[in-house]
C-alpha positions in Angstrom: -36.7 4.7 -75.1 -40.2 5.5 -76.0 -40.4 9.0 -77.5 -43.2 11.4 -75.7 -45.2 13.6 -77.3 -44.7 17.0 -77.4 -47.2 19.5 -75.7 -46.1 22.6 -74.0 -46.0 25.8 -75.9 -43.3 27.8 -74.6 -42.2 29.6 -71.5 -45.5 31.2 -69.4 -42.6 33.0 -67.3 -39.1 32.3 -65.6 -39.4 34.1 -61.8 -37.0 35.5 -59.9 -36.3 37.3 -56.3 -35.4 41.0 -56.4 -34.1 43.1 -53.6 -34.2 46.4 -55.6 -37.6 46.9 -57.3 -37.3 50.3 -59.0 -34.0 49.4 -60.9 -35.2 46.0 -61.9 -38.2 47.9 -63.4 -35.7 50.5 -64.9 -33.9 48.0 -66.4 -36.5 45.7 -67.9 -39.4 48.6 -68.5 -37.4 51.8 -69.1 -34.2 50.6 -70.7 -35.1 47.2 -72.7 -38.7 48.3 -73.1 -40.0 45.4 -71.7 -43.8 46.2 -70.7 -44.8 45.4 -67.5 -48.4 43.4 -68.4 -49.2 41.7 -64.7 -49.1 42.0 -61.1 -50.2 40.0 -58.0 -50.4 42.0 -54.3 -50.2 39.0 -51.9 -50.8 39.8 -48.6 -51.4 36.8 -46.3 -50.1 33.9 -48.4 -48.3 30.8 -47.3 -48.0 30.1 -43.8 -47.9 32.5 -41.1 -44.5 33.9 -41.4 -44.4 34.4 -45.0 -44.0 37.7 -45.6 -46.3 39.9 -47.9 -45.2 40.6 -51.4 -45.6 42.0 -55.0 -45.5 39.2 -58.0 -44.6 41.5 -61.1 -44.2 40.4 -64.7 -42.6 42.1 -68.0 -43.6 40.8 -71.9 -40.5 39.5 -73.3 -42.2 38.7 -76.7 -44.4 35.7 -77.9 -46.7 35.9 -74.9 -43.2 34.9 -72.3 -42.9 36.7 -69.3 -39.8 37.1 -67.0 -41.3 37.8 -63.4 -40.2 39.2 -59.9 -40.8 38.5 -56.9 -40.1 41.7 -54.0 -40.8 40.5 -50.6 -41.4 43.4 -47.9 -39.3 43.1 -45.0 -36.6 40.7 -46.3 -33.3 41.8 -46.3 -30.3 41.2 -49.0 -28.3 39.5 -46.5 -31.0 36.3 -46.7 -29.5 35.7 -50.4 -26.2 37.2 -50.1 -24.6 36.3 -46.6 -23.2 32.5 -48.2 -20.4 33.5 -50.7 -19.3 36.5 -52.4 -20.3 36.0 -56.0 -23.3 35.4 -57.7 -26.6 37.3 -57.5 -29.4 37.8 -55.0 -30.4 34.3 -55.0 -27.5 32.1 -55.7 -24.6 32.9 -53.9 -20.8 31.3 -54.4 -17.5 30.9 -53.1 -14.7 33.1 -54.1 -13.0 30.7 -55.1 -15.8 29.4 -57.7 -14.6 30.0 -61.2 -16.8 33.2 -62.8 -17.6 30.5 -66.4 -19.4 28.3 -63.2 -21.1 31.2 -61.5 -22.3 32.4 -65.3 -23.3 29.9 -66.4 -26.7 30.1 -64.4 -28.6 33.1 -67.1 -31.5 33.6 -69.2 -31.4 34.5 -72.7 -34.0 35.9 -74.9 -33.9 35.7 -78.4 -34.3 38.6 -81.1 -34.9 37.8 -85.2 -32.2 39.9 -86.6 -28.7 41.5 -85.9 -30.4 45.4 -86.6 -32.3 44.2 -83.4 -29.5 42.6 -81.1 -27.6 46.1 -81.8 -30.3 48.3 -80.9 -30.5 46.5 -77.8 -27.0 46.8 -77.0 -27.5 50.3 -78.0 -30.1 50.4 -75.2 -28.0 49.0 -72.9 -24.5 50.8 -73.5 -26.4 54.4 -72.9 -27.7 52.8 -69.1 -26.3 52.0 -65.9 -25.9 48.3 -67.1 -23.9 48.2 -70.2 -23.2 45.3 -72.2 -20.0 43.3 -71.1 -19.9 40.5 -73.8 -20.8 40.2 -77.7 -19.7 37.0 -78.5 -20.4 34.8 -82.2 -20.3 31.4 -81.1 -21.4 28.2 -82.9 -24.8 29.4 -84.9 -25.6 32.4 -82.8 -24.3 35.8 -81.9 -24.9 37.2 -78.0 -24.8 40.0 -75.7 -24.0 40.0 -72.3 -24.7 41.8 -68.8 -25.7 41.7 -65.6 -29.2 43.2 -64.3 -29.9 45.0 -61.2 -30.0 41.7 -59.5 -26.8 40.0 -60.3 -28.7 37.9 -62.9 -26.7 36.9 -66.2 -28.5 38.5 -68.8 -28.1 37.3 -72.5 -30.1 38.4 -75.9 -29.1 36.3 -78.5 -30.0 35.8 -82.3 -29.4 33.4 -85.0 -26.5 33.5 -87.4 -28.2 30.6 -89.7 -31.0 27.7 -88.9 -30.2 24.7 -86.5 -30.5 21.4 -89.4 -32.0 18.4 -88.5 -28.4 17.2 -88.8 -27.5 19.2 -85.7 -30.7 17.9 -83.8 -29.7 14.3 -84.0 -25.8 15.0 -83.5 -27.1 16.6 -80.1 -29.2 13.7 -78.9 -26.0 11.2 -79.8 -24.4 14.0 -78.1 -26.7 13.8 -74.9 -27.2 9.6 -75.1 -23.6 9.5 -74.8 -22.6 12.0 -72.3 -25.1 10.0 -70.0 -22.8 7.1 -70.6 -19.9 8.7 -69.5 -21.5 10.4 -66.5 -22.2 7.0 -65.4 -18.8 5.8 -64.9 -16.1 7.1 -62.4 -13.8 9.5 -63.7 -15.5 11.3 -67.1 -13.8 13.5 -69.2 -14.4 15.4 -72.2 -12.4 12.7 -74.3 -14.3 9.9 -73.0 -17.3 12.0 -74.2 -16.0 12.4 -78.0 -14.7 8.4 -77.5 -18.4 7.3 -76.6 -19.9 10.0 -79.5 -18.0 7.7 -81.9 -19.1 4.6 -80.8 -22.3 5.3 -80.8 -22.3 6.6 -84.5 -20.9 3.2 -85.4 -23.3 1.3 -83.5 -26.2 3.2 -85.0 -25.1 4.0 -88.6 -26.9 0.7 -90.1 -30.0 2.2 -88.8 -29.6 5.2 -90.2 -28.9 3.7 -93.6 -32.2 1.5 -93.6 -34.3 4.1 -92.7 -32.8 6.5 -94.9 -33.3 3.8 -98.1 -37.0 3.1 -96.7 -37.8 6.7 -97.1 -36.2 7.0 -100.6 -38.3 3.3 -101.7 -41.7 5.1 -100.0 -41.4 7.8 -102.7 
């Protein structure tokens, strides 16, 4: 596979429906401190019975944005009437496990733990406390839901991701596609395949590894 370059530079903004305006700007503005830096009053867009509607964005850090869209007219039951958990968009089963309905979150990253705990500071004094502060792997997390229903995670970095790591998750990836493909995958024919593909890609490794050292 031919390897593409690389040109984006980040998130513009990740957008979202809201129901409840003020609390989602009491959440993002007033208790994270998330300024709001754009709005867009569209009245008339789309075809004739789209509804009018304010497109509202918070700075989440390194010119991101998270955005909302609130819709005049449109009633919660438009996202909600399908399952009964979930959020204002996406709405499940009961009987869909809570890891599958979490699953679906944003998560913004901070530099240091001082700044992950003033944020859970922030939080725990508000209506939306934090739930979860999980280490896991090479990063540390909180947790919580916003006005919305939206998993909400601010995460930060326990130690650097090595280059090591970076090609164990693309052997990682190449072979989970493999398994995917057949009937039946588990996670031991994923770890199975992992293996196989180390092996078949070791001498590889090795000659490019000496050419490097010889172009010294």
């Amino acid at each position: 596979m031919t390897e593409l370059d690389h040109r984006v530079a980040g998130v513009d903004h990740v957008a979202f429906p809201t129901f409840d305006p003020a609390a989602t700007v009491r959440f993002y503005r007033d208790v994270l401190g998330f300024p709001v830096v754009h709005s867009i009053c569209a009245a008339g867009w789309g075809p004739e019975d789209h509804p009018d509607f304010i497109h509202f964005f918070f700075d989440i850090g390194n010119e991101d944005r998270i955005a909302f869209f609130y819709y005049f007219g449109t009633e919660p039951s438009v996202g909600g009437a399908a399952g009964a958990k979930g959020d204002v968009y996406a709405r499940f089963a009961e009987d869909v496990p809570d890891f599958f309905v979490r699953s679906r979150h944003l998560a913004i990253h901070v530099d240091s733990e001082a700044d992950l705990l003033e944020y859970r500071r922030r939080l725990d004094a508000s209506d939306w406390p934090v739930e979860m502060q999980i280490q896991h792997e090479t990063i540390e997390s909180i947790y919580t839901h916003d006005p919305n229903g939206y998993m909400f995670e601010i995460t930060r970095a326990m130690r650097p991701v090595t280059p090591q790591e970076d090609l164990d998750a693309n052997i990682t990836i190449d072979a989970l596609l493999d398994v995917v493909a057949e009937p039946e995958p588990t996670f031991g024919k994923l770890l199975a395949r992992k293996a196989e593909l180390i092996v078949e890609r070791a001498a590889d490794w090795e000659l490019a590894r000496t050419g490097r050292e010889a172009g010294r």
